[in-house]
N, C-alpha and C positions, 0 to 999 in steps of 0.2 A: 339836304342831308339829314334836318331834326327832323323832317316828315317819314322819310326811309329807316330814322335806326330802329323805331321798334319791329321790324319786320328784319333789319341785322339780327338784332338781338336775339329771337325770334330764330334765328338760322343758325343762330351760333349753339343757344341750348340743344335745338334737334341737334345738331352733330355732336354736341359734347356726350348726351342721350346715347345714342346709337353707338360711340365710338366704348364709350364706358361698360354699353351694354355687352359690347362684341368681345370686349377687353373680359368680361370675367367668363363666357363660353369659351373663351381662345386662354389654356391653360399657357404658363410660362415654362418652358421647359431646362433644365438645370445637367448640366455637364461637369464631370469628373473625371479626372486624367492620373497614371499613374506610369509611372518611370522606371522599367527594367534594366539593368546592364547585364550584356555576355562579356563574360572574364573569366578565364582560365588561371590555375595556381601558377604555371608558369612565371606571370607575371611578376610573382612577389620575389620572386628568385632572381631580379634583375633583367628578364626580359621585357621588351616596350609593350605596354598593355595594348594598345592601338594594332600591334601585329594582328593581323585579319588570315583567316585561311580560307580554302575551301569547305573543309571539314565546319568549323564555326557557323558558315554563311549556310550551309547545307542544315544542322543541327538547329538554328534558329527559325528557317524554313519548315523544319518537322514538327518542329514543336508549335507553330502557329495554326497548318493544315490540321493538329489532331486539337489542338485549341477548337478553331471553327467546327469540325465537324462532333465533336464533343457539347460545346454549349450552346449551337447552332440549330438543334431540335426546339429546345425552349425559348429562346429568344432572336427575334428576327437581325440579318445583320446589320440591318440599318442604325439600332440603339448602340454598338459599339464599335469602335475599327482596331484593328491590332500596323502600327506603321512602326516601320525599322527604318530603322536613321543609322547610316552609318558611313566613314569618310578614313582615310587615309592616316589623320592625324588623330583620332579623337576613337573613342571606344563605341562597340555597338551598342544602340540601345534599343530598347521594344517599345514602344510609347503606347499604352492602354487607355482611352478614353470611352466615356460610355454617356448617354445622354438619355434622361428620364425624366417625365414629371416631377417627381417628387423627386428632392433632394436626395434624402436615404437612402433610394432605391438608384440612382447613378452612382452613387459610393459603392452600397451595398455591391452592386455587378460588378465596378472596376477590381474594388478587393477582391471579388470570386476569380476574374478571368487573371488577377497578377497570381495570387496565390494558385491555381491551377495549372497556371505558365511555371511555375518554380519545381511542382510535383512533378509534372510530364518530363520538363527539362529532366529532372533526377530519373526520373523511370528508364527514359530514353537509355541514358550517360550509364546507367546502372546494365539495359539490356547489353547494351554495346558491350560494357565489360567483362560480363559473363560468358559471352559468348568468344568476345578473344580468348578468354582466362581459361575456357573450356577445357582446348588440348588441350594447354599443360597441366591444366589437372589431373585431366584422364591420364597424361605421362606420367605423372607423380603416384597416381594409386599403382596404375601396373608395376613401376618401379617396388612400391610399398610392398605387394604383395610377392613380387620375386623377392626381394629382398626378406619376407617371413618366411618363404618357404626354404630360401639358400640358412637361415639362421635354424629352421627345423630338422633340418637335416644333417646340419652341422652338429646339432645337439644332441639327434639317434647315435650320430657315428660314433662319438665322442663316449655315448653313453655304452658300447659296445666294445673299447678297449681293454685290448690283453694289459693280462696283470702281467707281466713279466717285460724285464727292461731287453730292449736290443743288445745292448754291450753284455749281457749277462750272458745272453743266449748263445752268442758269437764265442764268449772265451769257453762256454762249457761244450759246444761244437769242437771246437777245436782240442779240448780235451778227448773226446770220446773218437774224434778221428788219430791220434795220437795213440792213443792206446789200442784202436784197431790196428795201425799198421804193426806197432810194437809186436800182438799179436799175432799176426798174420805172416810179420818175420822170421820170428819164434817156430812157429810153423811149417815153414816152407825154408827151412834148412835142409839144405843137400850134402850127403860123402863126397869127400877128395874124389872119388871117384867116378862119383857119377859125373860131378864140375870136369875132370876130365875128356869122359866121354862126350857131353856137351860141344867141349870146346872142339875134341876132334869129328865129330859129324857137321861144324858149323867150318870147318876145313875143306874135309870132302866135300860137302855140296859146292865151295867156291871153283871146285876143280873136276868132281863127277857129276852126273846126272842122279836123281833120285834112285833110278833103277840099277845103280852099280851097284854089282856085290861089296864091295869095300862100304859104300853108304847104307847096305843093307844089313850089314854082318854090326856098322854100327849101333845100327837102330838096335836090333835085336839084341846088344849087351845092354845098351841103354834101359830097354824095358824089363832086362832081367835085373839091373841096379836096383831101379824103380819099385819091385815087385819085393826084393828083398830088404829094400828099406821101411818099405808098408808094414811088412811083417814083423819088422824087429823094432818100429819106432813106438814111443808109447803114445796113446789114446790124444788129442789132441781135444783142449777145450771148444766147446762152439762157439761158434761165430757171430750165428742170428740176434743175440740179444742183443750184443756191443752194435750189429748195424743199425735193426731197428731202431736200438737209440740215437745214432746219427742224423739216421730219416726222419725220426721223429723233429730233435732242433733243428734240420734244415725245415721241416713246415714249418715248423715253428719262426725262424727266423724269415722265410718267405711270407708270410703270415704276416710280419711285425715289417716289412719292409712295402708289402700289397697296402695296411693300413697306414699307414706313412705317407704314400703316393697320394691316397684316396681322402686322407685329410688335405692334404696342400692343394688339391685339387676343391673341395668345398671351403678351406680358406679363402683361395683363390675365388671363387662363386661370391661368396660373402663378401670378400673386398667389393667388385665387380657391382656388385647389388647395391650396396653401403654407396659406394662412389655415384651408381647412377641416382639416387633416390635423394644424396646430396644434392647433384647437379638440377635434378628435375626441382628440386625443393629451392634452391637460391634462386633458379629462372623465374616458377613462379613468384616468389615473393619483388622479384627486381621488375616482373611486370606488373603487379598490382602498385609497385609504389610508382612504377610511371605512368600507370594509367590514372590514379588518385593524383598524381603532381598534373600531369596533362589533362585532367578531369575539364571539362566544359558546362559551367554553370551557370544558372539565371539568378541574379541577384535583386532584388526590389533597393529602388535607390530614392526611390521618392513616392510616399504611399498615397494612395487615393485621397485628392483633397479635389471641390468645385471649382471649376476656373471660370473667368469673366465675371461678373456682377453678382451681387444677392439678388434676392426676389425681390426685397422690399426697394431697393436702389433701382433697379429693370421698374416696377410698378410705380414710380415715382417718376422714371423717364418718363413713359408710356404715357403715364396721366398727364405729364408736360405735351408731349404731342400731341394727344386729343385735345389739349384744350387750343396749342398753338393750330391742329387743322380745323377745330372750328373759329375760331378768331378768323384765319385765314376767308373761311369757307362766308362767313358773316361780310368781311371785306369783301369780298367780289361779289355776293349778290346785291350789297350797298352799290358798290359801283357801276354795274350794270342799270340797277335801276333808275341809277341817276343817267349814267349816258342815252338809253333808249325812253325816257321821258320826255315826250314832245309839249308841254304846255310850255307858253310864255311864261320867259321869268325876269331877262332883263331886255333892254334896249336892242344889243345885239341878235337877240333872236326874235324880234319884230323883224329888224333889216333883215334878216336869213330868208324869214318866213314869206314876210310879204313885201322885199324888195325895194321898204321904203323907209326916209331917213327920219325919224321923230324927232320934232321937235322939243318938247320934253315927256314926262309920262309923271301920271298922277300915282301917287301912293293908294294902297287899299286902303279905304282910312274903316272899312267895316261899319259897324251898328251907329258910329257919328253922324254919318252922313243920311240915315231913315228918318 
């Protein structure tokens, strides 16, 4: 065994050599992991945070696909993986690991693909909302705009009212038709006489035909009454002015009674307008607060830090094993050598050898014996 160990020893440095040599060409490569949760506001409102939907499971999904095909140009996928963890009782998470040579540089990517993962999330959550929100927006403006235009119109009409009150017009109507008839009675006063004949042609006809001489002989006094009261009555005032004025307060109160209608009718418009532009205006507001309460977020819950060993802890192992495989490697070429070494060395391997039993054996005794 003392004749063999310098060729151990000898086999132990070549391997410690080569193992050491390989160890500083074979870089140590360094891992960084980082911790997303999906959590919705719900949650904070007494809902169980662990509620899972589809929508969630889908939106986590989208957000990974445009993760990879986003940072998946510049960096191969094998330096990082994106894994969702997520179970029945426990909230989802995104687990971001990334693995580089150098230190700073696994960090540096974890931080890029969490913080990336939190934008997208937002961009998504954000597209999504705009596009629910859309109608009712579009509802709310057309509302807005009926509702400027029922208020513009409301404003022309208004700005176009008669000066004159309804109740005025009505009593001074009624005045001037008062004083027509007064007129017109005044007027058309008849003689005892003629009121007689009246009454007796409205006799005759109950009993003759138009063409009896008795209903003819009446007429014909009738029209001589008639002729001679023309002639003997005096000049009678005209008429046309007192109508005209009549006419005139009925337009007038038709006028004030058309504008009346025509207002309650753009009142009415203006409610109508007012009330939808309400309703469209509280919908949208009752959807953005549930789509911001419902909102689906990615939250960073534990930031990029290396996991598993330092470098100098890994280099320190490492250097243990090279030294434990050349140790190793030294043992068994010692032992080898010693087993397939065929020189005599004790009594028993004379008997092996050549089958015979010594009876004793001399020591080397070397340079004594010349």
């Amino acid at each position: 065994m003392l004749r063999n160990l310098p060729i151990a020893i000898t086999v132990a440095i070549i391997a410690a050599s080569f193992g050491w040599l390989g160890l500083r060409h074979i870089p140590i490569e360094h891992t960084a992991a980082a911790r997303l949760v999906l959590e919705r506001q719900v949650g904070l409102t007494g809902s169980p945070k662990a509620q899972r939907t589809s929508e969630e499971v889908q939106h986590i999904q989208s957000v990974i696909h445009a993760l990879t095909a986003e940072i998946g140009g510049s960096d191969s996928v094998e330096t990082y993986t994106l894994d969702v963890q997520t179970s029945r009782d426990k909230p989802t998470y995104l687990y971001v690991t990334a693995t580089k040579p150098a230190a700073q540089e696994s960090v540096a990517l974890v931080q890029t693909l969490s913080k990336r993962g939190v934008e997208i999330s937002d961009t998504l959550q954000a597209k999504q909302m705009a596009a629910a929100l859309s109608r009712l927006q579009d509802r709310l403006n057309d509302s807005q705009i009926k509702l400027s235009h029922a208020q513009d119109a409301l404003a022309t009409h208004r700005s176009n009212a008669p000066t004159s009150q309804l109740d005025t017009l009505r009593v001074q109507a009624a005045l001037a038709r008062a004083a027509l008839r007064t007129h017109e009675t005044q007027t058309a006063q008849e003689s005892p006489a003629l009121t007689k004949l009246t009454a007796d042609l409205a006799a005759a006809r109950s009993l003759y035909s138009d063409i009896h001489p008795k209903v003819r002989l009446i007429r014909a006094r009738i029209e001589q009454a008639q002729r001679t009261a023309a002639t003997n009555a005096p000049t009678p005032k005209p008429t046309q002015p007192m109508m005209q004025r009549v006419l005139d307060l009925d337009a007038q109160i038709a006028g004030q009674v058309q504008y009346a209608a025509v207002t309650r009718q753009l009142e009415q418009a203006f409610d109508a307008a007012s009330f939808a532009s309400t309703v469209a205006h509280n919908a949208l507001s009752t959807a953005q607060s549930k789509h911001v309460a419902d909102r689906i977020r990615l939250k960073v819950v534990e930031d990029a830090n290396l996991i598993g060993r330092g470098e100098d802890s890994m280099r320190d192992i490492l250097h243990g094993v090279i030294l434990l495989a050349a140790l190793a490697a030294a043992g068994v070429v010692l032992v080898l050598r010693i087993k397939f070494d065929a020189r005599l060395r004790r009594p028993s391997d004379l008997h092996r050898t050549l089958g015979l039993v010594p009876f004793a054996t001399l020591p080397d005794l070397g340079p004594s014996l010349s």
